[in-house]
C-alpha positions in Angstrom: 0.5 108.2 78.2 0.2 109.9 74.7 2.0 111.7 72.5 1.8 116.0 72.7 -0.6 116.8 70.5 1.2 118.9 68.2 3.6 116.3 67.0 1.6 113.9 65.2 -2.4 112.2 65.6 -2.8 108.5 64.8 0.4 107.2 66.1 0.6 103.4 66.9 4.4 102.8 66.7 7.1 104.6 68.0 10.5 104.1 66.8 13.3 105.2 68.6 17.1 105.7 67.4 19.8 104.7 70.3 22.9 107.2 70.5 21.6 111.0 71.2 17.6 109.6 72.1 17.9 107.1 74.7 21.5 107.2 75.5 23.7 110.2 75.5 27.4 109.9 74.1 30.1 112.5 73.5 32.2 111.7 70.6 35.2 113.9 71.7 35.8 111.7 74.6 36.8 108.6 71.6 38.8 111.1 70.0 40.9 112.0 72.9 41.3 108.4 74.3 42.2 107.4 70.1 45.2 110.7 70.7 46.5 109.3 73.8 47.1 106.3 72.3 48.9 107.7 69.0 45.7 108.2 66.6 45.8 112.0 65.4 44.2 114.0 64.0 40.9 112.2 63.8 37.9 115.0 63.4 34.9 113.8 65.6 32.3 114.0 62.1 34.4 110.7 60.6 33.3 109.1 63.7 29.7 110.0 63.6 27.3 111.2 61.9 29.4 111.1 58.9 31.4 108.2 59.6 33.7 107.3 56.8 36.7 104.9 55.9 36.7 102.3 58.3 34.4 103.4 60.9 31.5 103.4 58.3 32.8 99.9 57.2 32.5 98.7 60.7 28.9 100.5 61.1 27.2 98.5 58.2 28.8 95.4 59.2 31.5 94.1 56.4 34.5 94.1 58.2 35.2 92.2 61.7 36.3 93.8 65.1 39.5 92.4 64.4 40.1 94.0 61.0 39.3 97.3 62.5 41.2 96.7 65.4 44.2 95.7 62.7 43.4 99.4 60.7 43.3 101.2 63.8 46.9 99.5 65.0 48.6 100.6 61.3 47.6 104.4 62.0 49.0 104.7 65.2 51.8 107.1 65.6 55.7 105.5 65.0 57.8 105.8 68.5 55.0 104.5 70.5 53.8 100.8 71.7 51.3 99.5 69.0 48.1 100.3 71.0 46.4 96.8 72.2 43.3 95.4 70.9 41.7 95.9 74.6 43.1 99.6 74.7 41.2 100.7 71.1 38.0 98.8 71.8 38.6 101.0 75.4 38.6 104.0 73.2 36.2 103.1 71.1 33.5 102.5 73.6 34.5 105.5 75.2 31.9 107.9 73.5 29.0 105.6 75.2 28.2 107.7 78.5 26.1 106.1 81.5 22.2 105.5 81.6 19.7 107.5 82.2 17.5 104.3 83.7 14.5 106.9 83.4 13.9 106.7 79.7 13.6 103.1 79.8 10.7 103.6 82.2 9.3 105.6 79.9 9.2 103.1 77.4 7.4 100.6 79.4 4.9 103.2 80.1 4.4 103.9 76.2 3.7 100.3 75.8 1.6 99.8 78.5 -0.7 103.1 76.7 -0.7 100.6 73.7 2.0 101.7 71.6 4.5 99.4 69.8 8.2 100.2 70.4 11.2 99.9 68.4 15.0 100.5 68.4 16.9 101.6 64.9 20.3 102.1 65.3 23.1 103.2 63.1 25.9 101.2 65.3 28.4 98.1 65.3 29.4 95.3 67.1 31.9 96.6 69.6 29.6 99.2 71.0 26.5 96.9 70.8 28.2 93.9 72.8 29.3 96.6 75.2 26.1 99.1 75.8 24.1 95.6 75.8 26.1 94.0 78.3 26.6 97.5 80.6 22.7 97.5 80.6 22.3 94.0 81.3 24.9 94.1 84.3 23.6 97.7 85.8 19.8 97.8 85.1 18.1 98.6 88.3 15.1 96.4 87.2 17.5 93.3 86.8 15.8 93.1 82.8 17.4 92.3 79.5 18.6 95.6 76.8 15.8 94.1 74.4 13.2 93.3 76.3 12.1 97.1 76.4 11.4 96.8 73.0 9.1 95.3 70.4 12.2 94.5 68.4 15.4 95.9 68.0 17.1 97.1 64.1 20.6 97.2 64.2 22.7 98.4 61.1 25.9 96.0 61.5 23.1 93.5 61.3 21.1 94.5 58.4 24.1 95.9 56.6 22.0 98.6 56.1 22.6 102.5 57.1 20.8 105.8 57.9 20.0 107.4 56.3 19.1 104.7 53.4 15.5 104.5 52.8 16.3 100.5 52.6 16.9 100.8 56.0 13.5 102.7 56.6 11.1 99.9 54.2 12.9 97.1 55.5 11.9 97.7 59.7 8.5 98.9 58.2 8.2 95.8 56.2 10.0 93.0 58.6 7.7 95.4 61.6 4.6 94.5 59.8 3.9 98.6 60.6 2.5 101.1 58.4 4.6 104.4 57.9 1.5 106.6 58.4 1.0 105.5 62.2 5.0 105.5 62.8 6.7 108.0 64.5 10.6 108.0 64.2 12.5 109.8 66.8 16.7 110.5 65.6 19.0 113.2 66.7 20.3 113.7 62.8 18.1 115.6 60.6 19.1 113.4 57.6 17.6 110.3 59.0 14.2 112.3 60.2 14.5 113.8 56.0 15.0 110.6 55.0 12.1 108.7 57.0 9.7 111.2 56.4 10.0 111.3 52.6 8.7 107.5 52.9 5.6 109.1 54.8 6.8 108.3 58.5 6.2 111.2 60.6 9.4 112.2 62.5 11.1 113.9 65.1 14.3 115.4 64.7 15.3 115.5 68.5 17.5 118.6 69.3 19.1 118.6 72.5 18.2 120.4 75.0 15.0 118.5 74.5 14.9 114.9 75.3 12.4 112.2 74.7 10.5 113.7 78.1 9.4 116.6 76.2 7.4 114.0 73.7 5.1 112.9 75.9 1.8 113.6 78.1 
């Protein structure tokens, strides 16, 4: 298996972002399940890609599950039960949709061909605990989230963000990968702007094309 050949010629690594490549979410379904339970007026941009306040506190890792829990309690509506902790992390995770086991397939087959495979992803602990463990408990295979990859860069771990270029020279540099054979696949054109100015090539991945349409 090898990449199309008009997208890119001495390719070794692949590096693949999570939400909108490998696992397709729909932010309006958090929205509505944060407007049943009393949090208006929320636009869909401050959850992603923009993420702001809070939500981009909680992406880069400096506050805890519980303080965002605590923010999201204080914004809630007056006249209605203080939404519980179980009930907003519910929400929250609502955006995450199910799996589409075939892409993971593909990435075994990518490696097999030779390639090295990684995961970036602009996330946070609630929704990392919970896609992990969804994946670990539904996999057809019966194998781990991480073990389809060469490693896995996570942003509430690194405290680092796309579309940062620290976040870019840190995987390259902790990857041991050079950005002329890396190919980074994102669904935002800012982080495939951002990556490419450090010499990565890139893919910004607009739907309706999926990860399929990469590939030969």
């Amino acid at each position: 298996m090898q990449l199309k050949p008009a997208i890119a010629s001495g390719i070794r690594n692949l590096i693949f972002d999570f939400g909108g490549v490998l696992l397709d979410i729909d932010i309006r379904r958090t929205v509505e399940a944060f407007r049943r339970l009393g949090l208006a007026g929320l636009n869909p941009a401050e959850i992603h890609p923009q993420n702001t306040g809070i939500f981009l506190d909680l992406e880069l890792g400096t506050v805890s599950e519980e303080a965002f829990v605590a923010r999201l309690q204080s914004c809630a509506a007056g006249g209605l039960p203080v939404p519980t902790r179980e009930q907003l992390l519910n929400a929250w995770n609502a955006l995450l949709l199910d799996y589409d086991w075939r892409r993971f397939g593909l990435l075994d087959r990518l490696r097999e061909s030779g390639y090295k495979v990684f995961l970036l992803s602009n996330t946070n602990r609630p929704h990392r605990e919970y896609f992990i463990r969804k994946f670990d408990r539904e996999n057809p295979a019966g194998r781990p989230f991480e073990s389809y990859f060469d490693r896995c860069f996570y942003s509430d771990v690194m405290h680092l963000r796309k579309p940062d270029p620290a976040i870019y020279r840190t995987v390259l540099r902790e990857a041991g990968i050079a950005a002329g054979e890396t190919l980074f696949i994102d669904d935002n054109q800012p982080n495939t702007d951002a990556a490419a100015e450090l010499g990565i090539q890139t893919v910004h991945l607009v739907p309706p094309a999926t990860i399929f349409d990469l590939f030969a």
